[in-house]
Backbone as XML, in Angstrom:
<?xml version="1.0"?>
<chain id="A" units="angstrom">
  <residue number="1" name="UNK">
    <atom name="N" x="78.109" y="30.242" z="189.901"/>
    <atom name="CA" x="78.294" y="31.516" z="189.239"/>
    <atom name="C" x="79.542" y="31.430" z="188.363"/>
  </residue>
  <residue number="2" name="UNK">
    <atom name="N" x="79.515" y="32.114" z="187.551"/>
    <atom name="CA" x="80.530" y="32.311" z="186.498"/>
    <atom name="C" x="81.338" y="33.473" z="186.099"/>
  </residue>
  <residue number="3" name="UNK">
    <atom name="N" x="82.373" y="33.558" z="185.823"/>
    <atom name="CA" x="82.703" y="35.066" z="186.246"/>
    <atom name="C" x="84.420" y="34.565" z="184.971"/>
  </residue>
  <residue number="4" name="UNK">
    <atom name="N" x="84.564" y="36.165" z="184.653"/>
    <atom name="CA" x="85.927" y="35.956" z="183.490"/>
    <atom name="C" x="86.887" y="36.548" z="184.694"/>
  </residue>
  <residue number="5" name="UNK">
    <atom name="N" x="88.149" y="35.838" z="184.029"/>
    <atom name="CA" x="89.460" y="35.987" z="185.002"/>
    <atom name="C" x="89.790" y="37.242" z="183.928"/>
  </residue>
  <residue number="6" name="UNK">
    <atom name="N" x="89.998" y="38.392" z="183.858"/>
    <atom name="CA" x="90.840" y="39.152" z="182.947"/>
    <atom name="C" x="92.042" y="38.931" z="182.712"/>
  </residue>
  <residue number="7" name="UNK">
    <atom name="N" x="92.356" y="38.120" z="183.769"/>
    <atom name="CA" x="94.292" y="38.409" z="183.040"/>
    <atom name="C" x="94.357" y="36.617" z="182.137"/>
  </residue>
  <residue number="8" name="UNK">
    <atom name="N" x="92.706" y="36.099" z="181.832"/>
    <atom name="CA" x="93.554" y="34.957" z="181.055"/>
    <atom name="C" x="92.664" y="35.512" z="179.655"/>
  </residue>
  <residue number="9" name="UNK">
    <atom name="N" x="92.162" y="36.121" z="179.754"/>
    <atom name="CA" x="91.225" y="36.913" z="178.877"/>
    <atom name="C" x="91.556" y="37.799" z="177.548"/>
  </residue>
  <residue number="10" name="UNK">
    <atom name="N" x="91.395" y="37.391" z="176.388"/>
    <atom name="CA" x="92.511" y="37.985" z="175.157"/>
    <atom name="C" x="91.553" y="38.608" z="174.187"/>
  </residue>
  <residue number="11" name="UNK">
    <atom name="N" x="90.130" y="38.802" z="174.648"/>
    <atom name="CA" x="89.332" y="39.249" z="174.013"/>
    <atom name="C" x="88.747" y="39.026" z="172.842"/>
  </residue>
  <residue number="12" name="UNK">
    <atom name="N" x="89.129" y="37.371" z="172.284"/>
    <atom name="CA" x="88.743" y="36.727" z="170.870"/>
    <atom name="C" x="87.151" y="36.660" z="170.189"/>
  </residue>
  <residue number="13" name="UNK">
    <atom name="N" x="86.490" y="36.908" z="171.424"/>
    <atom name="CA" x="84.932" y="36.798" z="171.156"/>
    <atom name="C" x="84.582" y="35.908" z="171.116"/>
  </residue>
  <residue number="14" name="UNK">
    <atom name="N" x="85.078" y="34.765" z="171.632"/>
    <atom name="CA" x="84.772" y="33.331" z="170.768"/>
    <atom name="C" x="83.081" y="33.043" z="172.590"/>
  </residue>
  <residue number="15" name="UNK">
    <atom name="N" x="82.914" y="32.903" z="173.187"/>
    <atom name="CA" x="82.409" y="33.399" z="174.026"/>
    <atom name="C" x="81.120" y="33.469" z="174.018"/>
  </residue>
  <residue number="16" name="UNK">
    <atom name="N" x="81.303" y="35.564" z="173.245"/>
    <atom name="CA" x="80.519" y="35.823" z="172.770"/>
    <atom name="C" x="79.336" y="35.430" z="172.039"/>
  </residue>
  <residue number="17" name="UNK">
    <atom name="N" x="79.957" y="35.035" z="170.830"/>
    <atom name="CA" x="79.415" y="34.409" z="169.421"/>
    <atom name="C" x="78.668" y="33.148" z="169.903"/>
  </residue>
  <residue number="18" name="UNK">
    <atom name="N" x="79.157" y="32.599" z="170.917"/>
    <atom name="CA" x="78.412" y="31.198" z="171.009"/>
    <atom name="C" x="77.705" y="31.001" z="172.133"/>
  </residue>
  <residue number="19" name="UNK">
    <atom name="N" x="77.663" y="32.237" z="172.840"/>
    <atom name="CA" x="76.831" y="32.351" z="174.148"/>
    <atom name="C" x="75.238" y="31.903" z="173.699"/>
  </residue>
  <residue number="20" name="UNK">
    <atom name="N" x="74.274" y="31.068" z="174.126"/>
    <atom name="CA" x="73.215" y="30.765" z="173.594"/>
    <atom name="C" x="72.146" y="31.892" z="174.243"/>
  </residue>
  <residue number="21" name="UNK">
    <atom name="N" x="72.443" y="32.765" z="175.252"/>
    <atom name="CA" x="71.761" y="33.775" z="176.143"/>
    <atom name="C" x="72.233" y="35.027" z="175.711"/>
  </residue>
  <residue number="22" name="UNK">
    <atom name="N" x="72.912" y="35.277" z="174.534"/>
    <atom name="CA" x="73.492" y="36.526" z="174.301"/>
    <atom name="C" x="74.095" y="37.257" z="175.920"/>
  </residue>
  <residue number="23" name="UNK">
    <atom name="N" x="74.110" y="36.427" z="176.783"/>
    <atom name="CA" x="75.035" y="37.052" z="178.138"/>
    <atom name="C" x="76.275" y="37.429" z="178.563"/>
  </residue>
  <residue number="24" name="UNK">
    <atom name="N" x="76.842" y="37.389" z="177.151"/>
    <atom name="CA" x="78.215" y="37.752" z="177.043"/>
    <atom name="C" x="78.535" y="38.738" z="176.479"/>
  </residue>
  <residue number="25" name="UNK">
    <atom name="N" x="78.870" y="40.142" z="176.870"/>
    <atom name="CA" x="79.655" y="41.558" z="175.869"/>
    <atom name="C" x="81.346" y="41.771" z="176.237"/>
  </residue>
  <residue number="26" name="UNK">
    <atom name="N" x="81.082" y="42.616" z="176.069"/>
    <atom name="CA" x="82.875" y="43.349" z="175.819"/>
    <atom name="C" x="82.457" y="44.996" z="176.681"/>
  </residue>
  <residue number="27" name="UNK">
    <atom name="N" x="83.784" y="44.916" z="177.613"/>
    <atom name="CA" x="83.841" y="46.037" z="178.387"/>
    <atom name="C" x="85.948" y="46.423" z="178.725"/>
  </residue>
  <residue number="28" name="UNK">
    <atom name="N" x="85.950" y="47.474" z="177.863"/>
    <atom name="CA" x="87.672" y="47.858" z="178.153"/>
    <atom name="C" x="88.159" y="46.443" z="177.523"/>
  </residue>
  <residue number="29" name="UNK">
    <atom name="N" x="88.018" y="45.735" z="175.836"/>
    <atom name="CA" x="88.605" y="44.730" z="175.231"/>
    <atom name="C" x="88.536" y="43.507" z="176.408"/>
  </residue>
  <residue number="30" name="UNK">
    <atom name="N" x="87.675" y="43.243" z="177.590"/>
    <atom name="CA" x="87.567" y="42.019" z="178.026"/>
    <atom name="C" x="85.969" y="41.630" z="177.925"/>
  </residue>
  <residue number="31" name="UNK">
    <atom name="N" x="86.160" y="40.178" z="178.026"/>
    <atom name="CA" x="84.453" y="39.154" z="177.939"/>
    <atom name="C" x="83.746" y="39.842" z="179.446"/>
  </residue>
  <residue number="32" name="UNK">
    <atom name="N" x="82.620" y="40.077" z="179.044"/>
    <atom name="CA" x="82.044" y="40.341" z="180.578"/>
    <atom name="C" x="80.534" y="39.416" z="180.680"/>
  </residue>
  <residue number="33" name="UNK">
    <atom name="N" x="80.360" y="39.103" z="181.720"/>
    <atom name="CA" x="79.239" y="38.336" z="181.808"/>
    <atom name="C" x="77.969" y="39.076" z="182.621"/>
  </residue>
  <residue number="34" name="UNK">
    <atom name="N" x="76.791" y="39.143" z="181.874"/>
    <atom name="CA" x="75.633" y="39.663" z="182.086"/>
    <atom name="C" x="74.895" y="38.889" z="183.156"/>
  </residue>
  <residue number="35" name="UNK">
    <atom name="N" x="75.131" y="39.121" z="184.435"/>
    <atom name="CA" x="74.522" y="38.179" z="185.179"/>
    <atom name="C" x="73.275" y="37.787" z="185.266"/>
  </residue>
  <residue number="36" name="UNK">
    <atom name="N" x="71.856" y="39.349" z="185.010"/>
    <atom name="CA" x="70.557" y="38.948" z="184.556"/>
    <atom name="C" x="70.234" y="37.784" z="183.508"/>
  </residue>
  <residue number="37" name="UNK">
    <atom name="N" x="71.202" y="37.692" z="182.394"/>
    <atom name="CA" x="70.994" y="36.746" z="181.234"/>
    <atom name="C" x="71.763" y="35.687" z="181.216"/>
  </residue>
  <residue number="38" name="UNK">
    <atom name="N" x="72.462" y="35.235" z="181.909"/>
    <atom name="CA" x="73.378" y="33.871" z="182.174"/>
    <atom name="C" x="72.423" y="33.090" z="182.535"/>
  </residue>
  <residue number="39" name="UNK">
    <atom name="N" x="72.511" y="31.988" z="182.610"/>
    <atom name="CA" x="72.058" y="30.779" z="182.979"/>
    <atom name="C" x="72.679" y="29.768" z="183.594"/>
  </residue>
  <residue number="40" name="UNK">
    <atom name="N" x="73.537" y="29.997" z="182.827"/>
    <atom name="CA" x="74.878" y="29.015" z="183.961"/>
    <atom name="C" x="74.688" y="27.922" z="182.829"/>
  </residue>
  <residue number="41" name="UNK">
    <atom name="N" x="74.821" y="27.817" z="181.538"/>
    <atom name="CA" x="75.117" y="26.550" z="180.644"/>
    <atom name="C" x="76.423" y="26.001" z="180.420"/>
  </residue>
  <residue number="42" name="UNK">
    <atom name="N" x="77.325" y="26.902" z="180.881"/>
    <atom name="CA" x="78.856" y="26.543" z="181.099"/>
    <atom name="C" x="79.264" y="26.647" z="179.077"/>
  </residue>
  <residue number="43" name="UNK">
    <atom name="N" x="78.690" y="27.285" z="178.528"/>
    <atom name="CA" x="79.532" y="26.794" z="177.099"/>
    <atom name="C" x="80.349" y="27.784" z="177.112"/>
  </residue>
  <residue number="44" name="UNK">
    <atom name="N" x="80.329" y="28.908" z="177.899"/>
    <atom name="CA" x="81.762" y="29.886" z="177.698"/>
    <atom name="C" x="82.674" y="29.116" z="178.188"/>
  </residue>
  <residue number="45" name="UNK">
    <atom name="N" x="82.659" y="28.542" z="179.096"/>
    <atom name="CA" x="84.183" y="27.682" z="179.841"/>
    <atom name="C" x="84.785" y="26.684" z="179.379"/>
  </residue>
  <residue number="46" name="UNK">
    <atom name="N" x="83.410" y="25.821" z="178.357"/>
    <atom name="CA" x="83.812" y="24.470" z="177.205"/>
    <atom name="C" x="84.710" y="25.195" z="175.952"/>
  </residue>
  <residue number="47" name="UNK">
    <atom name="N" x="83.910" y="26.006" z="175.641"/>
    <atom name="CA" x="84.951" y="26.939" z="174.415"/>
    <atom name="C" x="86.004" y="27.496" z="174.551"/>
  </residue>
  <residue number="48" name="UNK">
    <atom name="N" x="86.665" y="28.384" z="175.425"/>
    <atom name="CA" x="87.643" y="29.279" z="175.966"/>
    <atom name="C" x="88.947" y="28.595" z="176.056"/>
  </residue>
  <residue number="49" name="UNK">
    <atom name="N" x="89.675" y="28.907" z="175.018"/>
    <atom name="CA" x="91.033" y="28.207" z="174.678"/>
    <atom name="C" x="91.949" y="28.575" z="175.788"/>
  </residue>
  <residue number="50" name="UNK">
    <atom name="N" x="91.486" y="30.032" z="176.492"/>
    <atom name="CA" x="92.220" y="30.372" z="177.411"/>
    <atom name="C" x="91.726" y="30.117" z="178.790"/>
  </residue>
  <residue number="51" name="UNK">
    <atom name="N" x="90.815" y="29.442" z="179.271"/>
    <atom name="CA" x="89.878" y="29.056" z="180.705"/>
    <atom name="C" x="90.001" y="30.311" z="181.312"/>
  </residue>
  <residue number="52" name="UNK">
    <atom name="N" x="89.511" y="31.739" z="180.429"/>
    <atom name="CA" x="88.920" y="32.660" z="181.168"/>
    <atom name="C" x="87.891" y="32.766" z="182.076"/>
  </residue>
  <residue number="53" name="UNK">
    <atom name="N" x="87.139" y="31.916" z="181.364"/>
    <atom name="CA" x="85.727" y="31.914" z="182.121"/>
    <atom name="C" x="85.614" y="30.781" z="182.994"/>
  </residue>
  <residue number="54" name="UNK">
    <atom name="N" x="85.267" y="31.294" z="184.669"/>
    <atom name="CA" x="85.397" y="30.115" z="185.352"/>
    <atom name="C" x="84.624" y="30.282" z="186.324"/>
  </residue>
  <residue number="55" name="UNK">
    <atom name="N" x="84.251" y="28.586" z="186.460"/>
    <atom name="CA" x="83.036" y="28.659" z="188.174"/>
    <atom name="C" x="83.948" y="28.862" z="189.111"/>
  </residue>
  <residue number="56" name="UNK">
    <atom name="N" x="82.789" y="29.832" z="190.113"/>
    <atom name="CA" x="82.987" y="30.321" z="191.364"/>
    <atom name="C" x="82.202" y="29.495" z="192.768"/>
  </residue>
</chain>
């Protein structure tokens, strides 16, 4: 499972934009992950300059 840390989280979208499942939005300026539409491809965690996004 995959899940965003908020406090490393700066809200760039970068994430977003490259999520291939569109499973990524914005809730209160942080990344949130759509758990119905994830897949678990890990490209939010390859991209994320800040390693918001991380396995659990």
């Amino acid at each position: 499972m995959i899940r965003i840390d908020r406090q490393k989280c700066v809200g760039c979208g970068g994430c977003v934009d490259l999520c291939p499942q569109a499973a990524i939005g914005f809730f209160e300026d942080f990344a949130i992950i759509h758990k119905g539409l994830c897949f678990e491809c890990r490209t939010c965690v390859k991209v994320c300059p800040m390693k918001a996004p991380q396995e659990i």
